[in-house]
C-alpha positions as a Markdown table, in Angstrom:
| # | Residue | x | y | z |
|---|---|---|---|---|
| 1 | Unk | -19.3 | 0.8 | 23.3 |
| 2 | Unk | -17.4 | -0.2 | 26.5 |
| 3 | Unk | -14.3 | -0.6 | 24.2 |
| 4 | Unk | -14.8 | 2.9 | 22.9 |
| 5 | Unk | -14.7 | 4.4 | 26.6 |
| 6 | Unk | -11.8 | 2.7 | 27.8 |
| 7 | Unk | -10.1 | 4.8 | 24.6 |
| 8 | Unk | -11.2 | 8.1 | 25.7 |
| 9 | Unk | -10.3 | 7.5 | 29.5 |
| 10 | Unk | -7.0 | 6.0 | 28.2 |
| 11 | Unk | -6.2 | 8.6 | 25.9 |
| 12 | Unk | -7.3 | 11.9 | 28.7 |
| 13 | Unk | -4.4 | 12.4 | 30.7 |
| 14 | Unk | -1.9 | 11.5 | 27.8 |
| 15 | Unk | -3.8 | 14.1 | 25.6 |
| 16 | Unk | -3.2 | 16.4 | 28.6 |
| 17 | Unk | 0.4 | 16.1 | 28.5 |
| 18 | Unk | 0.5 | 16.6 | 24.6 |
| 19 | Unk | -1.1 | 20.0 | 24.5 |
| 20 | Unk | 0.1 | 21.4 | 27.8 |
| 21 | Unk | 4.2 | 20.0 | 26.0 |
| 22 | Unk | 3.4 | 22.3 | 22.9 |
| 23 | Unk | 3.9 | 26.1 | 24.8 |
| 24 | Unk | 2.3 | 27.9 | 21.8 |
| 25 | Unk | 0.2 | 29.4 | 24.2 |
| 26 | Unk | -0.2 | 30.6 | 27.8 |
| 27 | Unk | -1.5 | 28.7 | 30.4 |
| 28 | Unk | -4.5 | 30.1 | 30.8 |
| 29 | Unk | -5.2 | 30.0 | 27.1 |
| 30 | Unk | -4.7 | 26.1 | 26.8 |
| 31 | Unk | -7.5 | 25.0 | 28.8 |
| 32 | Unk | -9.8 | 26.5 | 26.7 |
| 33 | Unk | -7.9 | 25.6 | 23.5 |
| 34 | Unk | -7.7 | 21.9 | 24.6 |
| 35 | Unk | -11.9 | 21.8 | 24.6 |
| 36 | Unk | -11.9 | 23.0 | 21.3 |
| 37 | Unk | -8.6 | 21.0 | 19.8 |
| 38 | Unk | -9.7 | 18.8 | 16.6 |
| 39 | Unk | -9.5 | 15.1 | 17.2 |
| 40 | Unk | -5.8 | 13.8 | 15.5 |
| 41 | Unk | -5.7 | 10.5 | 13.5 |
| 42 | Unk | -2.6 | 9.2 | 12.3 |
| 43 | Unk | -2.4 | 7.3 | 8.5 |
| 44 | Unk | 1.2 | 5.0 | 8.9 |
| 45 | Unk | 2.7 | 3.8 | 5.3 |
| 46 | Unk | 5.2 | 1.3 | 4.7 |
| 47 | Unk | 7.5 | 3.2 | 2.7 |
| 48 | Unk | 8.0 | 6.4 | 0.8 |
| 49 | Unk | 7.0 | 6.4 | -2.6 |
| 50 | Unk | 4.2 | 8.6 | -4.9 |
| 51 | Unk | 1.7 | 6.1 | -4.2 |
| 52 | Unk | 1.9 | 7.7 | -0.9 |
| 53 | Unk | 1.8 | 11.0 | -1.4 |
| 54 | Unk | -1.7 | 9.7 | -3.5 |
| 55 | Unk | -2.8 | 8.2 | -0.5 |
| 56 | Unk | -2.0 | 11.8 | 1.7 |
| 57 | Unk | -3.3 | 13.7 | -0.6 |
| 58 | Unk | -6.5 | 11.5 | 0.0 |
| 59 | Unk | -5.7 | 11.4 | 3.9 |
| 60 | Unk | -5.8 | 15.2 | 3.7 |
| 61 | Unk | -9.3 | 15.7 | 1.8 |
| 62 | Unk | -10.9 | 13.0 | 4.3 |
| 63 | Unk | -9.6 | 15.1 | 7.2 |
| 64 | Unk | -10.9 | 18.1 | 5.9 |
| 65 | Unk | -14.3 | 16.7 | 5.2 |
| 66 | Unk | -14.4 | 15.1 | 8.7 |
| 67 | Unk | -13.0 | 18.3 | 10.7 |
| 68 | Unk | -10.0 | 16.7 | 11.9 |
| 69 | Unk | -6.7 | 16.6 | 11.6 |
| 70 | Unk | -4.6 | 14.1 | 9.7 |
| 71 | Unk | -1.2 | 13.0 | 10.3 |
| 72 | Unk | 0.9 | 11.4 | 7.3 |
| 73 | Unk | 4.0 | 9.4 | 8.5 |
| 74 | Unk | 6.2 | 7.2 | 5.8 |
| 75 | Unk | 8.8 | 5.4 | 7.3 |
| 76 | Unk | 11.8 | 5.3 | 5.2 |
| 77 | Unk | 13.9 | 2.9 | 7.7 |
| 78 | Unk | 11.8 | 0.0 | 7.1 |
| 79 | Unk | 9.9 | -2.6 | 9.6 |
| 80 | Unk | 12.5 | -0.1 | 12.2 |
| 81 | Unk | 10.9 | 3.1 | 11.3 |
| 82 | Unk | 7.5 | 2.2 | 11.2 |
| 83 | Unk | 7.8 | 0.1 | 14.8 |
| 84 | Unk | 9.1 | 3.5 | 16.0 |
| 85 | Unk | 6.3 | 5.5 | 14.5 |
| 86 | Unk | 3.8 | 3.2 | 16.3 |
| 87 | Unk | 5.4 | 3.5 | 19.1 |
| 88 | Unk | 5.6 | 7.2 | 19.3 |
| 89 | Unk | 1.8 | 7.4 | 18.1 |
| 90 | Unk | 0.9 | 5.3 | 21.2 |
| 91 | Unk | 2.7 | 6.7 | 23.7 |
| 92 | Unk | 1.8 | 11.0 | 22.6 |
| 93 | Unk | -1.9 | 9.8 | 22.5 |
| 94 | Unk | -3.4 | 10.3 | 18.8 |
| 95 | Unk | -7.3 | 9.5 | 18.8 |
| 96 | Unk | -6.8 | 6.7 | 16.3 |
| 97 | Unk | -4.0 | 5.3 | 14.0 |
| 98 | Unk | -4.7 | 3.9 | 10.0 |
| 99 | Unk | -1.3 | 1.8 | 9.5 |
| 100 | Unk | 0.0 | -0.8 | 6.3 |
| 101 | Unk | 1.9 | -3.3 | 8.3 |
| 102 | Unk | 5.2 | -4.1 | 6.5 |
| 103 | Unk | 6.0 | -7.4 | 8.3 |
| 104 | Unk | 2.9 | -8.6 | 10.6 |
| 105 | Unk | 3.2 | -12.0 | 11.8 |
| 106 | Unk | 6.5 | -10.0 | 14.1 |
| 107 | Unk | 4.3 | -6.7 | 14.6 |
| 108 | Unk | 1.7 | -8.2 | 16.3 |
| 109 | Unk | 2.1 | -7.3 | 19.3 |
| 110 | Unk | 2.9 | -3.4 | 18.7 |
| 111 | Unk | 0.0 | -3.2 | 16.3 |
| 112 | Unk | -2.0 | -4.5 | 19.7 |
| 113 | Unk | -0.7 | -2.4 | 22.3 |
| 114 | Unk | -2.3 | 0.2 | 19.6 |
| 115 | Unk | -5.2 | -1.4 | 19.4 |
| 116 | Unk | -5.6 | -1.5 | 23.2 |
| 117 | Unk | -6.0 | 2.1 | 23.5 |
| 118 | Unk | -7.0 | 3.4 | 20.5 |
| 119 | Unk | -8.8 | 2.5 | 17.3 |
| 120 | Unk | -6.4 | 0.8 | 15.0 |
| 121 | Unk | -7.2 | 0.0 | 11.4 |
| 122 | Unk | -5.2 | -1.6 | 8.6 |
| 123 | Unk | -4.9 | -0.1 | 4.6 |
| 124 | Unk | -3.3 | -1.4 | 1.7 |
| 125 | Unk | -1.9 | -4.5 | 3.2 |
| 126 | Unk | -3.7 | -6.4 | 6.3 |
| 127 | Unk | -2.7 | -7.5 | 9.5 |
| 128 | Unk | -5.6 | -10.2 | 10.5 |
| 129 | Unk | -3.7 | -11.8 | 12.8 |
| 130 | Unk | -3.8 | -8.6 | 15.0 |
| 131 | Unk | -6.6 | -6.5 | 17.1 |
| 132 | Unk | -7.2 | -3.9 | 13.9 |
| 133 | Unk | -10.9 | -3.3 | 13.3 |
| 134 | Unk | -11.1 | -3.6 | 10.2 |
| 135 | Unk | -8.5 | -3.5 | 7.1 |
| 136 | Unk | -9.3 | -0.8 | 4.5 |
| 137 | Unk | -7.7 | -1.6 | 0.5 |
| 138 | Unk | -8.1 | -4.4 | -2.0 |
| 139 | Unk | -8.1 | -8.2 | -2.4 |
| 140 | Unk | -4.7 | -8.5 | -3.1 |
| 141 | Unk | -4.6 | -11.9 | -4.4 |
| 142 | Unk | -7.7 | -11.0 | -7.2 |
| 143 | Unk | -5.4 | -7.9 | -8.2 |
| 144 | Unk | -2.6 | -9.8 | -8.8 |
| 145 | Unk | -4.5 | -12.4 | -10.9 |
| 146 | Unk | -5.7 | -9.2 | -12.8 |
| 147 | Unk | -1.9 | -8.4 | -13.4 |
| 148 | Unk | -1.3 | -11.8 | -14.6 |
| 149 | Unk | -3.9 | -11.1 | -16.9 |
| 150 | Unk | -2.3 | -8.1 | -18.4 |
| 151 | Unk | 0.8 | -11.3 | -18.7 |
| 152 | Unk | -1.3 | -13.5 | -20.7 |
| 153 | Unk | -2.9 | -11.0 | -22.9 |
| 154 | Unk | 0.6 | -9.6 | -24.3 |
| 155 | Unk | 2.6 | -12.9 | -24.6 |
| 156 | Unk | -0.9 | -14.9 | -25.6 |
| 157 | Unk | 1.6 | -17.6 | -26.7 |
| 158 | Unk | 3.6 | -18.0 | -23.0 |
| 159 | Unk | 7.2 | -17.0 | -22.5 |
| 160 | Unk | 9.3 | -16.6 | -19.5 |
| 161 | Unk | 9.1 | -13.9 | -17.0 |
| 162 | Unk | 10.8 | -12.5 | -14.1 |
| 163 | Unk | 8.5 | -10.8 | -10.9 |
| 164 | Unk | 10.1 | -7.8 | -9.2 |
| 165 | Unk | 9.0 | -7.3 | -5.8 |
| 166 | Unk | 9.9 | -4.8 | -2.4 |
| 167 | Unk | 9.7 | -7.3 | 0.5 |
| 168 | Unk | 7.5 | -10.6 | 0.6 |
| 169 | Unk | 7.4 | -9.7 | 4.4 |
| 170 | Unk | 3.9 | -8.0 | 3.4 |
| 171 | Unk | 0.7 | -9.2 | 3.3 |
| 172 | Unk | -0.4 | -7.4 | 0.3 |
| 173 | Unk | 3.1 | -8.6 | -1.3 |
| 174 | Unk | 2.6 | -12.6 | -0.8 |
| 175 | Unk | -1.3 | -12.3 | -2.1 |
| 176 | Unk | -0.3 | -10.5 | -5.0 |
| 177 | Unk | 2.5 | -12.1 | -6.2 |
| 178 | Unk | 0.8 | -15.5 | -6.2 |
| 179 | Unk | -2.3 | -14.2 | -7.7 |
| 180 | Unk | 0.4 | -13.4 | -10.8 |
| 181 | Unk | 1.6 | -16.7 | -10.4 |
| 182 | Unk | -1.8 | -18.8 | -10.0 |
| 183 | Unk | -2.9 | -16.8 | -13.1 |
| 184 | Unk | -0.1 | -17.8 | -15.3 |
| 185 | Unk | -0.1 | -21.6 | -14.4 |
| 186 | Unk | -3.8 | -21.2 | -14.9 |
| 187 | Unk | -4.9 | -22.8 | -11.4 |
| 188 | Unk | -7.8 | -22.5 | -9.5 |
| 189 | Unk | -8.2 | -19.3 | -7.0 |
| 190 | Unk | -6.9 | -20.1 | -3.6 |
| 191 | Unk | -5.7 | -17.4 | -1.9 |
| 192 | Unk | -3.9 | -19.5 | 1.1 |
| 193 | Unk | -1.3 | -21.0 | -1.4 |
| 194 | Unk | 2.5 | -20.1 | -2.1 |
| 195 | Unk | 5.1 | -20.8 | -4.0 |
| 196 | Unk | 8.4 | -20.5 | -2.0 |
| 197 | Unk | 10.0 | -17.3 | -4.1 |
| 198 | Unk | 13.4 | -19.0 | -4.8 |
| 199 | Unk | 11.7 | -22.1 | -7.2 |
| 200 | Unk | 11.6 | -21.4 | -10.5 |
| 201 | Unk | 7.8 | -22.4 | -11.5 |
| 202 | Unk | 6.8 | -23.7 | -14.8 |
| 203 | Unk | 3.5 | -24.5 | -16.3 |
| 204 | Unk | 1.9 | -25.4 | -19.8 |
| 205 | Unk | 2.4 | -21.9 | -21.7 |
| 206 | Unk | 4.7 | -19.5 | -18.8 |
| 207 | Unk | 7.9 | -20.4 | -17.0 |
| 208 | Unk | 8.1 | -17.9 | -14.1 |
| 209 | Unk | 12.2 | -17.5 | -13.5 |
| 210 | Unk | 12.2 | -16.1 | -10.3 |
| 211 | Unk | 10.8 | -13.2 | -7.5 |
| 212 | Unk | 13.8 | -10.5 | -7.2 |
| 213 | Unk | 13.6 | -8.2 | -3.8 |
| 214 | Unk | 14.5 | -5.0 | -3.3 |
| 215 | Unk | 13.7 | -3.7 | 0.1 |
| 216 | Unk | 12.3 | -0.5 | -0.8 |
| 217 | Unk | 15.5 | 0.3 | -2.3 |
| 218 | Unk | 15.4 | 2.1 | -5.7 |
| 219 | Unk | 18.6 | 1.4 | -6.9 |
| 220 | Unk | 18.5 | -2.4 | -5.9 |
| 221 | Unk | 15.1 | -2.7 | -8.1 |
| 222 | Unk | 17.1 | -1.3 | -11.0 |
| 223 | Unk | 20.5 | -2.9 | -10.4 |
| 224 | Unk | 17.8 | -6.7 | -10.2 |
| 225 | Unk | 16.1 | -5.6 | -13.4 |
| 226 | Unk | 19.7 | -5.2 | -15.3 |
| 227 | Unk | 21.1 | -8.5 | -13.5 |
| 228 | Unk | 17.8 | -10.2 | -14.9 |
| 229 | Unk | 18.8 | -9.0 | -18.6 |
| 230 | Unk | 22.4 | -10.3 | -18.2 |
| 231 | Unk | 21.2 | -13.9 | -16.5 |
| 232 | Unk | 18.1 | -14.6 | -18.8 |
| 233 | Unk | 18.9 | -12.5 | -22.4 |
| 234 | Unk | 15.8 | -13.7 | -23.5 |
| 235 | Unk | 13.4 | -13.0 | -21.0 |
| 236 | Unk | 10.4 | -12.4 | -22.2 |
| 237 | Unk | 8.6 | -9.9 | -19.8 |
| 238 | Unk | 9.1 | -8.6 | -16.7 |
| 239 | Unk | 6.4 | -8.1 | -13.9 |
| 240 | Unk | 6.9 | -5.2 | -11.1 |
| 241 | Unk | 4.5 | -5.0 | -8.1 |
| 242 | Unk | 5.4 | -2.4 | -6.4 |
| 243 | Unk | 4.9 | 1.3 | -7.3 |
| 244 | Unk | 8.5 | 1.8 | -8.0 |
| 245 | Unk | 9.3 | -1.0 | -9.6 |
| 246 | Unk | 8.0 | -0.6 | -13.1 |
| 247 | Unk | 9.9 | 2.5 | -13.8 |
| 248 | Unk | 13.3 | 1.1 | -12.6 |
| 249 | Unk | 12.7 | -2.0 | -15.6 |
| 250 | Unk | 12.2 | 0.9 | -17.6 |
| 251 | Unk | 15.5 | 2.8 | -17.0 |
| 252 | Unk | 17.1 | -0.8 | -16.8 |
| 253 | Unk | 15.4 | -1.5 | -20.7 |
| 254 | Unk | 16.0 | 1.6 | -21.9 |
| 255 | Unk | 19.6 | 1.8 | -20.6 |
| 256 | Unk | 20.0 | -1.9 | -22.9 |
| 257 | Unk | 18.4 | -0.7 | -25.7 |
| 258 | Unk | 15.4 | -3.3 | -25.2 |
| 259 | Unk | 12.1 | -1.2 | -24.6 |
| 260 | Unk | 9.3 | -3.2 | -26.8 |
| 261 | Unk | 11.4 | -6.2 | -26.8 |
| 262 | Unk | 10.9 | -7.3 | -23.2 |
| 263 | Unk | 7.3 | -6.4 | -22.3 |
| 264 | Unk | 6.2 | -5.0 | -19.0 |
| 265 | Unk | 3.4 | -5.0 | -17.3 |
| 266 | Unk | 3.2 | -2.7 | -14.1 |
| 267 | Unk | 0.9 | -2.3 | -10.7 |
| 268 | Unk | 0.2 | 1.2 | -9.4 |
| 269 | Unk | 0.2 | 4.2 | -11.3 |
| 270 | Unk | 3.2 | 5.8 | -10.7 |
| 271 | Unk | 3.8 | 8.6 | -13.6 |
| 272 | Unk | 6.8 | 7.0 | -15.3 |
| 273 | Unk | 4.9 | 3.7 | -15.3 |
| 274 | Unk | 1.5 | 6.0 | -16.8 |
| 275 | Unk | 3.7 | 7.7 | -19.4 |
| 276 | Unk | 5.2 | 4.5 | -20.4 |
| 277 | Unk | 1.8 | 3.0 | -21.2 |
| 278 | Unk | 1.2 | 5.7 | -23.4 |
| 279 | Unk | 4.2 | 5.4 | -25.0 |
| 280 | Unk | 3.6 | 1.7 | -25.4 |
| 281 | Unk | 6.6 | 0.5 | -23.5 |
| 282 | Unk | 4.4 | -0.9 | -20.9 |
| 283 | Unk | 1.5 | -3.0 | -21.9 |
| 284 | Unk | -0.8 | -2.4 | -18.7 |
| 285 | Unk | -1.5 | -2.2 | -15.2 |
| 286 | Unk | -2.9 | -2.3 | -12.0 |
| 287 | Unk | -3.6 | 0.1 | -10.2 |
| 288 | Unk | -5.3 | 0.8 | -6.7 |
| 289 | Unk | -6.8 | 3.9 | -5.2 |
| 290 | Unk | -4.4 | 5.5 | -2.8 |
| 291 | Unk | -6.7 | 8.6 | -2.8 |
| 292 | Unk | -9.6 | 6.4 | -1.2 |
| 293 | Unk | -7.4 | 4.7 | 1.0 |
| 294 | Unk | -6.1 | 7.9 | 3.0 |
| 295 | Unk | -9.7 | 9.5 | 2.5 |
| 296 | Unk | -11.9 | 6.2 | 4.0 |
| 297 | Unk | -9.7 | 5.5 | 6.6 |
| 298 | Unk | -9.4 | 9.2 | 8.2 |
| 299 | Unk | -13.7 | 8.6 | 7.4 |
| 300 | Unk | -13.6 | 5.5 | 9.5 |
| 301 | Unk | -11.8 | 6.4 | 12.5 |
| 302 | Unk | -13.2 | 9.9 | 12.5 |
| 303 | Unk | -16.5 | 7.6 | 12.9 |
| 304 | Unk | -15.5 | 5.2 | 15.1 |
| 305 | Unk | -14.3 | 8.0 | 17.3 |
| 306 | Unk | -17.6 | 9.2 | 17.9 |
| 307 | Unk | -19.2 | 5.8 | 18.6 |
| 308 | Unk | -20.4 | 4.9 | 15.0 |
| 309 | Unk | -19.2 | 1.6 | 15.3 |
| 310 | Unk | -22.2 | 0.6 | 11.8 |
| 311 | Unk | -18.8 | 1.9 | 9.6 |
| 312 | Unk | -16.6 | -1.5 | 10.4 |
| 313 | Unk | -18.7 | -4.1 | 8.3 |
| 314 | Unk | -19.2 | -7.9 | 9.4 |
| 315 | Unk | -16.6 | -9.2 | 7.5 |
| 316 | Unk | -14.2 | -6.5 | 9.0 |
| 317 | Unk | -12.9 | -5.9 | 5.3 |
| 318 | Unk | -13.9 | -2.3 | 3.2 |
| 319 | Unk | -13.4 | -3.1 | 0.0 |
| 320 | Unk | -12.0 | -0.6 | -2.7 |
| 321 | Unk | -11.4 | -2.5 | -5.7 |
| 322 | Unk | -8.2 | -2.5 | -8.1 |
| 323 | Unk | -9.0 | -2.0 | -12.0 |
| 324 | Unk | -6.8 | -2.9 | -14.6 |
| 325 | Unk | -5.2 | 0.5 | -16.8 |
| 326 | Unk | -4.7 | 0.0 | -20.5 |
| 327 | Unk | -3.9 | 2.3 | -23.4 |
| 328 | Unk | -7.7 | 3.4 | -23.7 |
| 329 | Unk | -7.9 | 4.2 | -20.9 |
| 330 | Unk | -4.7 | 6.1 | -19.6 |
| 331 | Unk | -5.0 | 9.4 | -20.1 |
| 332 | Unk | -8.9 | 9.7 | -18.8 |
| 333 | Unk | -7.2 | 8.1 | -15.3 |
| 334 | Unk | -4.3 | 10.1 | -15.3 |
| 335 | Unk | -6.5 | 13.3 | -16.1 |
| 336 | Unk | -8.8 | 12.4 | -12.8 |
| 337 | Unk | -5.8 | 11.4 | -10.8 |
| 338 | Unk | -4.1 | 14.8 | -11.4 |
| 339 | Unk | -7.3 | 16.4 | -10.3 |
| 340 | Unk | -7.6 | 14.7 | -7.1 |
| 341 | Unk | -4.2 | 14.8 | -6.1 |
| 342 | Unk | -3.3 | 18.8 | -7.7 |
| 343 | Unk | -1.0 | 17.8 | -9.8 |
């Protein structure tokens, strides 16, 4: 609880300087509109993409529910953007920031000087080297065993594949992509190992050719996906884990007239990913749940503001788990998806 004061003395004369800045009312006015002004949370992404506008649209409902207000900032500059954002966050005075860390072992010591005087929570990918609460999303590394999975059950007899990939600077990026890998070679789960992402790696049944980078950059995720066609013409499936990812393969594929002849299995559920499963030019995927990530962590720190500290569990890890999407079981998903989000 003594943490929790030092916030709100912290955060008083800063808040002062925010409302009196906004002029949307007289002076006399704002003192009584400060008293009643709804507590302001911020949820920070790590890029701009749907599975964001999921996770808002999530944000948004939790904020509602809660009767605050919610803030939705995707940096579209990268690790530059997003320092930017933090640092603008800390120094206006929000009442709390939800952030997914694109590069954390060099963020540290913004995501601290957050920490310091404010709540600070992680979602989607962690930074546990840091002075967050508690980190809000998935065990990355099961999820991506669960995509590796979806690997082994269409190519039951092995093959070669290629992994497609934003930035490996990410938490949730290095778990997931070596719980793809650790499935395939069929190894024991250890979440602490990696495979240095220029190695090809081969095992019994799967050769894994590479892990191709795009930076958040659409047309760098397609222009890898054709370059992997033209260096490997008989690659046998091709793995994207990030949201974007799958649909570039499948402009890439369709564009070389080899939809259904390289297989590809997806994470997130990006609509062009969704509509390919129906088709049946992706076999499966992944997915998260955006929607609860925005919603629990406006929750959390709308708690945690008001000294409800019971909502950050022991092991400082709220657990929303990934499921694995299939034909069967598309358009039920989809259906609910569309109803959260209004879509």
């Amino acid at each position: 609880m003594m943490k929790k004061s030092f916030w709100s003395i912290a955060l008083i004369p800063i808040f002062g300087l925010v409302f009196t800045s906004c002029g949307e009312k007289p002076d006399g006015e704002n003192a009584e509109s400060n008293k009643a002004a709804k507590k302001r949370f911020a949820f920070v992404t790590n890029g701009v993409a749907d599975f964001w506008t999921i996770a808002e649209a999530g944000a948004n409902a939790g904020a509602a529910e809660a009767g605050v207000e919610a803030t939705v900032l995707m940096p579209a500059g990268g690790i530059t953007d997003q320092k930017q954002m933090l640092e603008d966050l800390v120094t206006r005075g929000v009442d709390g920031i939800a952030v997914s860390p694109i590069d954390p072992a060099n963020q540290t010591g913004i995501l601290n000087r957050a920490a310091e005087v404010m709540p600070m929570i992680t979602h989607d990918s962690d930074a546990p080297d840091s002075k967050r609460l508690l980190y809000i999303g998935m065990d990355n590394y099961t999820a991506g065993r669960m995509c590796g999975d979806l690997v082994k059950e269409v190519l039951p007899d092995g093959g070669e594949i290629m992994i497609m990939i934003g930035r490996m600077e990410q938490d949730n990026a290095k778990r997931r992509r070596q719980g793809v890998i650790d499935s395939l070679m069929e190894r024991s789960v250890d979440s602490t190992r990696f495979d240095p992402p220029g190695e090809k790696i081969t095992g019994d049944k799967f050769t894994v050719l590479g892990t191709l980078t795009d930076q958040f950059d659409r047309a760098k995720a397609k222009a890898n996906a054709e370059d992997t066609l033209s260096r490997y013409p008989d690659v046998d499936a091709m793995v994207g884990l990030f949201a974007y990812n799958p649909p570039a393969i499948l402009q890439a594929l369709e564009q070389a007239g080899k939809l259904n002849i390289v297989q590809v299995i997806a994470f997130d559920e990006d609509s062009e990913t969704l509509a390919g499963i129906q088709a049946g030019t992706v076999h499966g995927t992944v997915v998260q749940n955006p929607y609860m990530y925005g919603k629990k962590s406006i929750e959390v720190l709308a708690a945690i503001d008001k000294g409800d500290l019971s909502v950050i569990p022991e092991s400082k890890f709220i657990d929303i788990p990934a499921r694995q999407i299939r034909k069967d079981k598309v358009d039920a998903f989809w259906d609910d998806l569309k109803k959260k989000t209004g879509k």
